[in-house]
N, C-alpha and C positions, 0 to 999 in steps of 0.2 A: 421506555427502553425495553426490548425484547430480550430473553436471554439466549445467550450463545447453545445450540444445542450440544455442542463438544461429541459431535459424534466422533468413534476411535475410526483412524483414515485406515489401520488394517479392518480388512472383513473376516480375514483368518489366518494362522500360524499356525506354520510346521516344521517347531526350530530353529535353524535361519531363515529359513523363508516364510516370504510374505507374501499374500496377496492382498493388492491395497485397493482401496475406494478410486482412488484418480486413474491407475490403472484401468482398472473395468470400466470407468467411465468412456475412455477412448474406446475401450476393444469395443466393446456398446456402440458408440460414435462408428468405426470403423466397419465392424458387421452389417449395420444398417443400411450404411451409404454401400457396400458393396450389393446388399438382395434391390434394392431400391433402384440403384442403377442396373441390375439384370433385370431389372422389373421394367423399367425404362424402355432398354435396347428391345427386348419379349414384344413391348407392345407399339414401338415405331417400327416392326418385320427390320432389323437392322441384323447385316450376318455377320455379327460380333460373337464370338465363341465365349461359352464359360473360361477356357482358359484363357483366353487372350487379355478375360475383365480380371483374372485371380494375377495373370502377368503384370495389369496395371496398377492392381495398387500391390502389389512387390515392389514398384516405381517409384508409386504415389508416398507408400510409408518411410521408403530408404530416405528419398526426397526431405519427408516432409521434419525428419528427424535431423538429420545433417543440416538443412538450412536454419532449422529452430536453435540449433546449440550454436552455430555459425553466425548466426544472426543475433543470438544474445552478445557473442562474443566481440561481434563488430559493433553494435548498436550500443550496449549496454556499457561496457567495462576491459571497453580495449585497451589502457594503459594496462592491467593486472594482469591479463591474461598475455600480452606481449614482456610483463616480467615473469608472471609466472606460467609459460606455455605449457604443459604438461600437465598444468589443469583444466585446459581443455578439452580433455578427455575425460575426464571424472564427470561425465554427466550425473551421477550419482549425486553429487552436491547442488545439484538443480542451475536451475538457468537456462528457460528455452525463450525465444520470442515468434510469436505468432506471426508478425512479417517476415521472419528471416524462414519460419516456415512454410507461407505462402510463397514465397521468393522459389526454395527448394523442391518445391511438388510441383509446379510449373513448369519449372527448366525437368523437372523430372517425365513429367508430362508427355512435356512437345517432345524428347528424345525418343519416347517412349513407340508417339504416333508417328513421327519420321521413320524407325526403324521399321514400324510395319503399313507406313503407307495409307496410317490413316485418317479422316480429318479432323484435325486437331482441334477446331473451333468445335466441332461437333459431341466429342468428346468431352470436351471440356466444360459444355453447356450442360451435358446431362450428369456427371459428375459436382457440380459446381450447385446443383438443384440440392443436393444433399450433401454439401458440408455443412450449414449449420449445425446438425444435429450432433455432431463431434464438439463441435465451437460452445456447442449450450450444455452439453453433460462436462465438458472439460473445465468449464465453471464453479460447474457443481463438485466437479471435486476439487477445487482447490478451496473452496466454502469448507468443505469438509477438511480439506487439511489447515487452515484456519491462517492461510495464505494470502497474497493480491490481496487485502482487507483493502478497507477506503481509507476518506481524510476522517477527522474529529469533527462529530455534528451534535446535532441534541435533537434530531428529529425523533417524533416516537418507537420509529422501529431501529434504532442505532442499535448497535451489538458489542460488547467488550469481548474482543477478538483473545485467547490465549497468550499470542508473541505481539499482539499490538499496543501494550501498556493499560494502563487502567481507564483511561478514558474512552467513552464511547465511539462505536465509527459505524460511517454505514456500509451497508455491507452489501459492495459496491460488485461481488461477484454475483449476487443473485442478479444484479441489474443487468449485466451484460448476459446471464444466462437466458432473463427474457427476451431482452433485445438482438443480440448476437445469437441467439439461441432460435427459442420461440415463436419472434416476429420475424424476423429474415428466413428462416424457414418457410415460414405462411406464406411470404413474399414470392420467394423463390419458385415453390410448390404452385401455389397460383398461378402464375404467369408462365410457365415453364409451355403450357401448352396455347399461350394464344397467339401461337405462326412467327413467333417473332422470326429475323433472319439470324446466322448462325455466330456466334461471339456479344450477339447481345446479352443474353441473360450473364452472360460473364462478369462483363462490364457493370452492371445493375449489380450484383454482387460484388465488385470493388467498391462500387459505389458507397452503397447500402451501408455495408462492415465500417465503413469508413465513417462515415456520418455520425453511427452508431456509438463505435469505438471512440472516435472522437469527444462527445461529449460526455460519457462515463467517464473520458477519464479525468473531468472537472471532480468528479465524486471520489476519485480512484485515489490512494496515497501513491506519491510519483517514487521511483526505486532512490534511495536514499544514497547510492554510490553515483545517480546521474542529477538529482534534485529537479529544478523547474530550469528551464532553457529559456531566458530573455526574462527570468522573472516571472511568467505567466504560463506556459508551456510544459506540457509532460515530451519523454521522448516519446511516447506513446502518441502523443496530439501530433507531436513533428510527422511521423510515420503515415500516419490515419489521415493527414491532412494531404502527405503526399500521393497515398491512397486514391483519395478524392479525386485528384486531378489528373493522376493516370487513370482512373477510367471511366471519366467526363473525355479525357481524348480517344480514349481506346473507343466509347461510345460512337465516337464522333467519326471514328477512319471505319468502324465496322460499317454503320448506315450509311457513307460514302461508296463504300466495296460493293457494295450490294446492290446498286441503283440501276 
């Protein structure tokens, strides 16, 4: 067993305020994917203005924030929040889900490029090359806030999590921080430049995430107000599975589009 590092999730206080680890980890996540994609459009001669990229993720983050708490709220513990609606808003008490915020930067997205006319699959590709990198620091802090822990193992590297009782677990955020992180990054980044046609590398990252997502979350502790669905299933596996198969078709109508 390896020991919990117990890092503090503030980095620093200034009386009520905080600045916290999971925090920076996004703005991290979010800074990158925006030089990354000016870096992008800079070297495909694409006449995409700085503002136009600082416009989109104004989009991308309203988006991707509203669908996560929207998406917790439908996916996760919609009897509660339909009694108790007004905690809906308290995002402060946590509860976001990663598909409900893929769902919301999407529809944020395509409005985004409908308004100004422009190609949305194109867009999408070169943005889409650099989410990971949010997805894999966004891990890492909830590792740090001793969060999303896994199920009880007795592997060597297990961890006794703070809020996860005494028993060992693994510690199931590092895993997606490589996988969701790390390797779909490498995936994405590679490929991004071998001609593919336009909504492919999308797809490939539906894909991918999903795969990925999927089988962590065999390792993953399932949220305790949803349990296991059918006995076997996290809602996590339900979602990542539906994943999979929207974009095996989306795959499939973009290399038809294109012929």
């Amino acid at each position: 067993m390896i020991p919990y590092p117990n890092i503090s999730p503030e980095i620093v206080r200034i009386g009520p305020f905080a600045v916290r680890w999971y925090g920076m980890m996004y703005l991290i996540g979010f800074a990158s994917s925006y030089f990354l994609v000016r870096y992008q459009i800079k070297k495909k001669g694409l006449k995409i203005s700085k503002d136009c990229v600082e416009s989109l993720y104004s989009y991308l983050i309203l988006g991707l924030l509203l669908g996560a708490r929207l998406g917790y709220v439908v996916f996760y513990n919609l009897s509660y929040y339909i009694q108790h609606p007004l905690e809906i808003f308290a995002i402060w008490h946590g509860g976001m889900s990663f598909h409900g915020g893929l769902i919301g930067s999407v529809i944020a997205g395509i409005l985004f490029c409908k308004k100004l006319k422009i190609d949305v699959w194109q867009i999408a590709d070169i943005v889409i090359a650099t989410a990971p990198i949010g997805l894999g620091l966004g891990r890492l802090g909830n590792f740090i806030n001793g969060e999303l822990y896994g199920r009880v193992t007795d592997v060597p590297w297990a961890m006794i999590f703070p809020t996860g009782g005494p028993l060992p677990r693994h510690p199931s955020q590092l895993y997606e921080f490589f996988l969701e992180g790390i390797v779909l990054f490498t995936i994405l980044w590679t490929m991004k430049n071998k001609g593919f046609k336009t909504g492919i590398l999308s797809s490939l990252f539906i894909i991918f995430y999903g795969v990925f997502r999927f089988f962590v979350e065999f390792f993953r502790e399932p949220d305790v107000q949803v349990g296991y669905i059918m006995g076997i299933f996290t809602m996590g596996q339900i979602l990542s599975g539906a994943m999979i198969i929207f974009g095996l078709l989306l795959l499939r109508i973009r290399q038809k589009a294109q012929r």
